[in-house]
N, C-alpha and C positions, 0 to 999 in steps of 0.2 A: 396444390392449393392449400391454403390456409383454413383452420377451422379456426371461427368464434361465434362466442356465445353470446346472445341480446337477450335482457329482459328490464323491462320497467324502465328504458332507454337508458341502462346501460350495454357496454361492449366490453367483453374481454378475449382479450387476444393472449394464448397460453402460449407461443414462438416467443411472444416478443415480451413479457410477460408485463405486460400494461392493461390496466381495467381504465376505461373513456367512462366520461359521462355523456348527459342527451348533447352535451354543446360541442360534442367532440373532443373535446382537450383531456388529455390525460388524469387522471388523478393519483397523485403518489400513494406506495401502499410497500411499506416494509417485506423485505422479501420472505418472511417465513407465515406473513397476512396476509400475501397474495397465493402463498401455497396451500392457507387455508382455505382460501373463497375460492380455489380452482378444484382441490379434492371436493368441498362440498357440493359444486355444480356438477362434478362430472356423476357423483354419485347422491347425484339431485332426486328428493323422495324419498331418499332413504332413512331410515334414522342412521347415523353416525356416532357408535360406541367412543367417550371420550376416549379411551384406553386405545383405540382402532388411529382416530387423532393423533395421539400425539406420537405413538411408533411410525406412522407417515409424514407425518411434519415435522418431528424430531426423532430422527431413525440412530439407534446405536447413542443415542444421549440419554441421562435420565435428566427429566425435565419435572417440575412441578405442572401440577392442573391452573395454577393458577395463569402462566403462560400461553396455555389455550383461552382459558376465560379474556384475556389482555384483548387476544385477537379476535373473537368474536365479539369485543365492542369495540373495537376499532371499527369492523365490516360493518354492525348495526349503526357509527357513527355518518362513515363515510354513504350509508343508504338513506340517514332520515330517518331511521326505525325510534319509535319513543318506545315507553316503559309496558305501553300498553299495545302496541302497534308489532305484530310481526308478519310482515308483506311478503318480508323475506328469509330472516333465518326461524326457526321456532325451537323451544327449547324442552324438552323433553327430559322434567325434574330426576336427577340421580342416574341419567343414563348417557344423554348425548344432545345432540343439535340435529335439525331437519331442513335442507335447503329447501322452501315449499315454492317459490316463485316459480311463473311458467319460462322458460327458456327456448330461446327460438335457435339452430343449431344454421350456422351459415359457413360460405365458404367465400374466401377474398382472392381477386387474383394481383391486387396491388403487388405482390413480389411473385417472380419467376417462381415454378417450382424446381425441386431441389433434391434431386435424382442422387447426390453426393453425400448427402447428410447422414450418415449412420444413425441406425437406430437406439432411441431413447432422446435424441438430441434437445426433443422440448418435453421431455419428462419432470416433474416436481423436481425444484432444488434451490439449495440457498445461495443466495446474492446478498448481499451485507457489507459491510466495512473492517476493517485491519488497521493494528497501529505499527508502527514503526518505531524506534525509539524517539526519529526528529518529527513523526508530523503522523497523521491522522489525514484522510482523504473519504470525503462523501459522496456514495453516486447518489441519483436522484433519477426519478423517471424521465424517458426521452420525450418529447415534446411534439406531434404531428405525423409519427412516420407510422401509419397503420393503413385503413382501407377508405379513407376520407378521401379531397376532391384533389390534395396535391402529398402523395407519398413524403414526399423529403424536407418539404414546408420552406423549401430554397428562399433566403429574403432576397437574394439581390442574382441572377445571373453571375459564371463564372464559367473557367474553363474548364474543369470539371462536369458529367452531365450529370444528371438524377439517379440518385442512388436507388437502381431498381431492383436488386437481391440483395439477398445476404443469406449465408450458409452456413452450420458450424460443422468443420472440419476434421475436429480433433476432440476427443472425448476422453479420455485414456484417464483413468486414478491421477491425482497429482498435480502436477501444476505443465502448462505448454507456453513456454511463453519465448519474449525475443524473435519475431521469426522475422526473412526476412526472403525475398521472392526472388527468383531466378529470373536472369534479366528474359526469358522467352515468356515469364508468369504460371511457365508448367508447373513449375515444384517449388517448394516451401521447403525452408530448413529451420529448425527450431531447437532450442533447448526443452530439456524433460524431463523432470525425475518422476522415478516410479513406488509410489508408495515408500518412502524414505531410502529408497535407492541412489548411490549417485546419481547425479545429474551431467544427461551426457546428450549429445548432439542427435537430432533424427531428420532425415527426409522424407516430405510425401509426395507423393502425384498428387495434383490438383483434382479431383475426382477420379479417383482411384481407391483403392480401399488401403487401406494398414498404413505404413511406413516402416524406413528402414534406418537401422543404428547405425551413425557414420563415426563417433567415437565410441573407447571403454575407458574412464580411465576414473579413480577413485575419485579425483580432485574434480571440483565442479565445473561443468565446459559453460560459458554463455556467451553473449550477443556474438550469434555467427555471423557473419558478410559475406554475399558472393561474389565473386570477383566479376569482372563486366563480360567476358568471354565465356563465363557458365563453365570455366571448367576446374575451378576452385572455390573452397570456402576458406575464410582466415574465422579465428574464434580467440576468446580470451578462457586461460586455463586457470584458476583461482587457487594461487599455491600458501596463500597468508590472509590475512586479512585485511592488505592493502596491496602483495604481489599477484600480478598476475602474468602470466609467460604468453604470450605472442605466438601462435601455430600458424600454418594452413596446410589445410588436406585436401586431395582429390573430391571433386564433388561425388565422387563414382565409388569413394572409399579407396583407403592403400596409406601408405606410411604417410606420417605427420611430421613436418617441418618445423621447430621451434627457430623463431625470428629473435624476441627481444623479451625484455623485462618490461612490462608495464605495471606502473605505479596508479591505483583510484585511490580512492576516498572509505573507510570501510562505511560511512552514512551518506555514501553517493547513490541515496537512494531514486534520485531521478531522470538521473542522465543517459539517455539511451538516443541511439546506441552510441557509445564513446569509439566507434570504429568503424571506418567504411574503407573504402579501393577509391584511388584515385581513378577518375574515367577512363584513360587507357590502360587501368590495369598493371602500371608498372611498380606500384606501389600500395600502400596502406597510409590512411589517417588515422591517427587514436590520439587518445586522452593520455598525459600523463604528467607527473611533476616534472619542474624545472630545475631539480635539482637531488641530490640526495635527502637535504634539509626534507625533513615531515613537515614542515610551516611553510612549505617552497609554494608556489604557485604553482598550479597544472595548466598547461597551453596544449593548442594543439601542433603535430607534429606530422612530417610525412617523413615516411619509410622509403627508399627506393631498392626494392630487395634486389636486384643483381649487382646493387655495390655497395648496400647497407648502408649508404649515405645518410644522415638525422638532418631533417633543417627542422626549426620551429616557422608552424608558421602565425601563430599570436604571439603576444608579447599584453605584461602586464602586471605589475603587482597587486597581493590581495584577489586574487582573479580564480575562479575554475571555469574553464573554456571546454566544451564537450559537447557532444552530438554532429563530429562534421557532417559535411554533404558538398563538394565540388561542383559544380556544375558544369555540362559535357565539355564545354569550349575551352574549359581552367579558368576562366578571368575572374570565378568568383568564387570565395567560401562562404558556406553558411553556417552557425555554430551557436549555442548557446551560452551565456557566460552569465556564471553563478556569482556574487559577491564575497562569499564566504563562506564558511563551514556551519552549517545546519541551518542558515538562511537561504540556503539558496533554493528555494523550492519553486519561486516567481521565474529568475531569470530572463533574461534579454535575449531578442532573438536578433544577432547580429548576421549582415553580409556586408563579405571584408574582401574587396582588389582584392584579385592574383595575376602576375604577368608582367610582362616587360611592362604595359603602361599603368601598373596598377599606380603610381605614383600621382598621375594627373588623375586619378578617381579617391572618390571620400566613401570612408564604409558608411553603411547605412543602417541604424536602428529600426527590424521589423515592425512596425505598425501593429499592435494586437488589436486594438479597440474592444476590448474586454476589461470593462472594469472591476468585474469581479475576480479577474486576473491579481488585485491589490493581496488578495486573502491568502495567494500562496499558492494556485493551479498551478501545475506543472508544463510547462512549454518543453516538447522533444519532436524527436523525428521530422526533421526538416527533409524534404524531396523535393529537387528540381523537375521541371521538365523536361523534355528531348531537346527544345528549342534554345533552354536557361533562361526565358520570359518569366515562368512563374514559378514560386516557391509554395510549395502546401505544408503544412504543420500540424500540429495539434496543440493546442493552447487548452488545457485544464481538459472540457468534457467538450472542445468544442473543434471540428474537422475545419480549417483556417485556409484561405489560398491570400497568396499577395504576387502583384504585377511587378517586379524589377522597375523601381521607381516613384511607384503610386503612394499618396498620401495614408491610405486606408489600408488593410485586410479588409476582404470577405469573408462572413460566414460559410463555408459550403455545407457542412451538416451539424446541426444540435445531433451530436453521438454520444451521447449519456447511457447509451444503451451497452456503449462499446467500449469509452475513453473514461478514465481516471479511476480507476481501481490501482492497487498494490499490493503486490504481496508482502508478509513477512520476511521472506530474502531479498528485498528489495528491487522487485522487477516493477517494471509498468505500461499500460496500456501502448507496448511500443505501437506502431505501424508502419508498415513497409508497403510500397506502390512500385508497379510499373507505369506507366502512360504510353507507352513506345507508338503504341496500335493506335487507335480510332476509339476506344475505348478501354477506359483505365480501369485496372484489377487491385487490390488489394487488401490485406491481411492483417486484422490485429487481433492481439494477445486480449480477450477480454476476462477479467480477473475479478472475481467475486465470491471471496473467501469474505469467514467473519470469524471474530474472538469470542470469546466465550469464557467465562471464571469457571475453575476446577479446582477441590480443597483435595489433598493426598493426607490419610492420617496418622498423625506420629505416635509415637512412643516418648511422653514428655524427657524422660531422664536420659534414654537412649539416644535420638531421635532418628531413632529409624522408622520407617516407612511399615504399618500393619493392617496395608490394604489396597484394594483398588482407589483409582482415584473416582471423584465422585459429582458432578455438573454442580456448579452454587449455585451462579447467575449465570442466564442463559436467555436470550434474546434473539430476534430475526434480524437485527442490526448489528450493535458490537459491543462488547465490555471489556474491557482490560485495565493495566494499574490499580489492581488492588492495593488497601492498606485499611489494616485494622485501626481501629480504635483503640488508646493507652489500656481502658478496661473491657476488652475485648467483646462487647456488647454491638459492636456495630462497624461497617467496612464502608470506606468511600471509595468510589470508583469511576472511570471515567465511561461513558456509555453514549452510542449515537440513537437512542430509544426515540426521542424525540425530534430527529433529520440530521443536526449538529451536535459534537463530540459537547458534552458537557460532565460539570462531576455532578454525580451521584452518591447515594447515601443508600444503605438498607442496614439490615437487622444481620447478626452474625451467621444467622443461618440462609440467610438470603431472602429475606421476608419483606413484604412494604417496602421495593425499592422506590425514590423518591427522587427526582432531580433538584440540586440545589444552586443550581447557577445556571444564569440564561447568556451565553456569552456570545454568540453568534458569528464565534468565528470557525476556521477549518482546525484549528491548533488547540488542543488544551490538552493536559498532562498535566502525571505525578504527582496525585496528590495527596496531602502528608498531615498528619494530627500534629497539635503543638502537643508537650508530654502530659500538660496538663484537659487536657481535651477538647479545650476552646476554643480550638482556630484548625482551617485548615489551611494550609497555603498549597498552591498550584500554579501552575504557569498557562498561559495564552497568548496563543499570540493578536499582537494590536499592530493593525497595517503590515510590514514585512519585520517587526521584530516580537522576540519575546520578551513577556510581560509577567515579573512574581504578583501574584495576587493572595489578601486573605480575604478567608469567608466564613461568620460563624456556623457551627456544622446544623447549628438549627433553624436558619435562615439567615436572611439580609442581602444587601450590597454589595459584592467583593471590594475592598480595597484596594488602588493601585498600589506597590511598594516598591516596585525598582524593576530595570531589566532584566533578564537570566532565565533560568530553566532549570531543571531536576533540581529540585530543592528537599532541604530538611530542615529541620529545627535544632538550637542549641537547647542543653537543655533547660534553663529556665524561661525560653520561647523569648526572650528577646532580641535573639538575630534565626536569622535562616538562613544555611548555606543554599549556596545557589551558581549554577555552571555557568560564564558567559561565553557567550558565544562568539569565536572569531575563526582567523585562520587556525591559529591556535588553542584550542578549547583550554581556560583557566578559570579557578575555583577563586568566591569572594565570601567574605562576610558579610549582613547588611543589616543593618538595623531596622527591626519593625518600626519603632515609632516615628522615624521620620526619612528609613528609606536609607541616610548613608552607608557609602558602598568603602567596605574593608578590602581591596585587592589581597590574594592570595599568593598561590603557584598555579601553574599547570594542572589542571587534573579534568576529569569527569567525575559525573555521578558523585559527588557527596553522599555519604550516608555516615548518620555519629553512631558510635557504639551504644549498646544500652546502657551503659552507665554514664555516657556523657565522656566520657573520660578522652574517646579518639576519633580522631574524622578518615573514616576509609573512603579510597578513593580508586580511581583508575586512569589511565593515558591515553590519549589517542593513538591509535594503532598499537597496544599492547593489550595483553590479557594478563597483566599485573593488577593487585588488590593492592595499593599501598597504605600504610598507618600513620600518623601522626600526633601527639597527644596536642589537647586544643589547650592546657594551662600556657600560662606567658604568653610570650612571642612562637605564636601559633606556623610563622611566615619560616623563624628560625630554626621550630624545633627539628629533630632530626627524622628521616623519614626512611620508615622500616616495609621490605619488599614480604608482605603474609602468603601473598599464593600466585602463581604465574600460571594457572590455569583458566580462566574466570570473563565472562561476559560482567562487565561492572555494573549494569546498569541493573540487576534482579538484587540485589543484596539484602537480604533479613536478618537482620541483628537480633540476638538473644544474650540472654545474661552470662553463658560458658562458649559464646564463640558468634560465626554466622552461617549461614544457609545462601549457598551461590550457586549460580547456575554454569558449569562448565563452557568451556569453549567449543564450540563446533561449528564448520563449515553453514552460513546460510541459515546457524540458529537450530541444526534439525534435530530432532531425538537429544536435547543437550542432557547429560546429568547434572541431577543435582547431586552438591556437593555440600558436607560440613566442615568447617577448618576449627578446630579448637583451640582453644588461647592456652589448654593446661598443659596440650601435650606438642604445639605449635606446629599440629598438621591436621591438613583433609583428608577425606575420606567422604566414599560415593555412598548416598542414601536411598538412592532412587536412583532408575531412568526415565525419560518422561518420553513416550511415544508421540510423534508429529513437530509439529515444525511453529517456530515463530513463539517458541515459548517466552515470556519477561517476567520482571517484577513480585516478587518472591514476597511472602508476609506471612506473620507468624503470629497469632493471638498471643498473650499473657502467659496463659497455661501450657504452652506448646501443646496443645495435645492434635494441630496440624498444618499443616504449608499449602497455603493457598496461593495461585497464579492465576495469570493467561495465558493463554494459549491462540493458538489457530484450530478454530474447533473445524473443520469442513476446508479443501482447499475447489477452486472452481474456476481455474484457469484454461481456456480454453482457446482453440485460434478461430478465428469467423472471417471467410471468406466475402469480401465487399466489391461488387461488380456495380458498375456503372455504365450509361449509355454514354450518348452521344454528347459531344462536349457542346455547350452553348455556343453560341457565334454570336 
């Protein structure tokens, strides 16, 4: 049974971590707000030493008081408390807060109990947001599914039943993600890293305790597939930052078979899984290019492993095709198809003929009816049925079924609880089902990690590193992309404090942060000072493309100024480099005042030297910094290789060189690095512990290097049981 807490008709449920109001409906509440309104009730009466706060709420961070202050007038907001009214929290001058309301202590049986949960499993913890280099994703509270009159708030019948449990499975440090069910629904196989350990394959019993390691191998294992017979898993081995090698092993463990070379995306942050078995098993589908070309189109492909036959079975230019799923009979594939490179985070959920008569059938465009699908939610994990009637999905935060034929999707479940988190290595709320039985099982990755800004401090002349590193900005939701100010008096940043990613502004020390743009979308990044300090430009996205915008840093409008992303400034601030986005990623120049676009070359990530003098850049699919100087013909000048070590996208320029972030698997532990221009090499200044680090900045004075990070990771798998299907 579930424990929750009522008073002064509210409800909160600490499983599922939602606070209701009297009307029943949910009320949103930032995950590090709702860890303070649940420490305060459980130790309701108490006084509550600030200091006791915020080592519980922000454990192993160094956090300012002012962070706690934020949260407890959020909770007085969301309560109706005025200035002179405390019902519910009281405040006890110089020392702490007092939960004083009475609290009625209940128990719900709206979900099974959960005899499998290992303990700690609804213990305090953070839930929040993560960026990516291409997108930024928002969870938001679930909507209905607590101890009211209908658990799962089902709008419409479906063949799926009412989601009457759920269980979390997997607790382990680190992240659990990709998993994917045994066609019997006994065991789950998953990817894992363990505290910056490689990342290597595990299975569990389905309530049972622990699990077991089916791979070792340096290089990172993900999205496993079991074969339909339960007596293999195939997995993808990530040997580059776009290869990946092809295996399968015994489910039972024993020697590994490498198959093939598979070619993704290294910002194929959405596509899951890019690999499954064909139904009888005699094969594998995946994702990969159609060609050697980096600019080629990815289709999908089947394998036929006892004679290594390749057919493709999409076709398309400009296309990435990925997430099969066959359905039992073959007559159908189901797959998602991207448009292009860093747009593609919407996606179509296509079912495309297979079969001698696929010829007399037309594919079909899945139906999402999710309009807020336009912003960029991620459509994956397509599952047939036994029968191949219906197809389930996940469309953004939302559990989808659609009938072979029908005009519409159904809703099955508002899973906000469960669907669209991300991680930094780019995993996502996959889900895997069986349906085989009379009642359907299934598993998803639930991921709610948050960013967090961290200053390391330098040694201006040197720049080495003379100290721990140190929390700036720090929040229950996200912050990441920093970037100072020319006079290093203040940092804009992107932050989800208020539901959606927007930029932010605070003081160099991380004081009075302020948000400066209301932009309402899921996309906003990189945002950058002109050299004179006037402007900031950032990108967002508008409908499914990005959008350069400026904004002055002390309020107003954004300006529209042209398509693109990761932008910088020339330096007299009258163009801004900016990446467009295609299959191809290349670099343009654009003019502020009226927006015309200068096409370039190839590149990523612009970023100009500090003296204006050269535009460093990077490749898709390489870990090259290239130079170029921007006098004349910028298109012609010649273009010099600085470091072949290097994630492009974190770069800080300084007056005797830059500060980059090294390469490494998944983004984990990268270093940092400085490349000198006197002596035209790098060298390691730092390591930076955890994962998802980006975006490097450096004040005037150097005296430190600020980033983000992945402060917390909180990837987890949760077991989802379902009754009886509707009729």
């Amino acid at each position: 049974m579930d424990v929750k807490y009522r008073f002064n008709g509210f409800t909160v449920d600490p499983v599922r971590r939602l606070l209701f109001g009297a009307d029943g409906q949910p009320i949103p509440l930032k995950p590090r707000v709702f860890d303070t309104l649940l420490f305060l009730i459980e130790h309701r009466g108490e006084l509550l030493e600030k200091q006791t706060l915020l080592d519980t709420i922000w454990p192993h961070v160094v956090v300012e008081e002012n962070n706690l202050n934020q949260a407890i007038s959020t909770l007085r907001r969301v309560f109706g408390e005025t200035r002179d009214d405390h019902r519910f929290i009281v405040t006890e001058p110089g020392r702490g807060y007092r939960f004083v309301a009475a609290v009625e202590v209940g128990l719900s049986a709206a979900h099974a109990p959960n005899p499998t949960a290992p303990p700690g499993a609804a213990s305090v913890g953070r839930r929040g947001m993560l960026w990516g280099s291409a997108a930024v994703v928002a969870t938001v509270a679930i909507a209905g599914a607590w101890l009211g009159s209908s658990p799962t708030a089902r709008p419409v019948p479906s063949e799926l039943g009412d989601l009457v449990s759920d269980a979390t499975i997997t607790t382990y440090a680190g992240n659990e993600v990709g998993p994917a069910l045994s066609p019997d629904g006994a065991s789950v196989v998953f990817s894992r890293d363990d505290q910056g350990a490689s990342r290597d394959l595990y299975v569990a019993r389905i309530g049972g305790s622990g699990s077991a390691q089916l791979t070792v191998s340096p290089e990172p294992d993900r999205f496993p597939a079991w074969s339909p017979d339960g007596a293999d898993i195939a997995f993808l081995r990530q040997m580059g930052p776009s290869s990946f090698d092809l295996f399968v092993v015994p489910a039972v463990g024993g020697r590994e078979r490498r198959i093939t070379t598979v070619f993704l995306r290294p910002a194929d942050i959405f596509a899951s899984p890019p690999l499954a078995w064909t139904p009888q098993g005699d094969g594998v589908l995946f994702t990969t290019r159609s060609s050697d070309d980096d600019a080629a189109a990815h289709h999908i492909y089947r394998l036929t492993l006892a004679t290594g036959e390749l057919v493709p079975l999409t076709t398309g230019d400009d296309v990435y095709d990925t997430s099969p799923a066959m359905s039992r009979d073959g007559r159908w594939l189901a797959f998602v198809r991207h448009p292009d490179f860093l747009t593609h985070l919407r996606g179509t959920l296509i079912v495309q003929p297979l079969g001698a008569d696929a010829g007399a059938r037309e594919s079909i465009v899945v139906p999402l009816n999710a309009p807020e699908n336009t912003t960029g939610d991620a459509v994956h994990s397509p599952l047939w049925s036994a029968d191949g009637r219906y197809l389930t999905f996940v469309a953004g935060v939302e559990l989808r079924e659609w009938e072979l034929g029908d005009a519409e999707s159904r809703l099955v479940y508002p899973g906000a609880a469960y669907f669209g988190g991300i991680t930094l290595a780019g995993d996502i709320s996959a889900l895997t089902m069986v349906r085989d039985g009379p009642r359907a099982r299934a598993v998803v990755a639930r991921i709610g990690p948050t960013s967090d800004i961290f200053a390391l401090p330098l040694a201006p002349s040197t720049h080495e590193v003379t100290g721990p590193p140190v929390a700036r900005l720090v929040s229950s939701a996200g912050d990441a992309h920093p970037r100072f100010s020319p006079d290093g008096h203040r940092v804009a940043f992107v932050s989800t404090r208020d539901g959606r990613p927007d930029v932010w502004i605070a003081m160099a020390d991380g004081r009075d942060p302020t948000r400066l743009t209301k932009m309402g979308q899921r996309i906003v990044g990189f945002p950058r000072w002109s050299r004179d300090g006037e402007r900031i430009a950032f990108h967002s996205q508008v409908g499914l493309e990005r959008q350069v915008f400026v904004v002055d840093p002390d309020g107003g409008v954004p300006q529209r100024i042209a398509a693109g992303c990761c932008v910088d400034w020339s330096l007299d601030g009258e163009y801004i480099y900016a990446m467009d986005v295609g299959q191809v990623p290349t670099l343009s120049r654009i003019r502020v005042a009226d927006g015309q676009r200068e096409p370039l070359f190839t590149g990523l990530f612009p970023t100009l030297t500090a003296d204006g003098s050269r535009l460093l850049y990077g490749r898709q699919g390489e870990q090259n910094v290239y130079a170029r100087a921007v006098v004349g013909d910028l298109r012609n000048n010649p273009e010099e290789i600085l470091v072949t070590d290097a994630f492009p996208a974190g770069i800080a320029a300084t007056p005797d060189g830059f500060f980059y972030l090294g390469y490494t698997p998944e983004n984990r532990s990268p270093p940092v690095r400085f490349y000198d221009y006197a002596t035209h090499s790098a060298r390691t200044v730092a390591n930076i512990s955890g994962r998802g680090v980006e975006i490097l900045t450096v004040p005037p004075d150097g005296t430190e290097l600020v980033y983000g990070a992945q402060a917390e990771s909180g990837a987890d798998l949760v077991l989802l049981e379902f009754g009886e299907p509707w009729r």
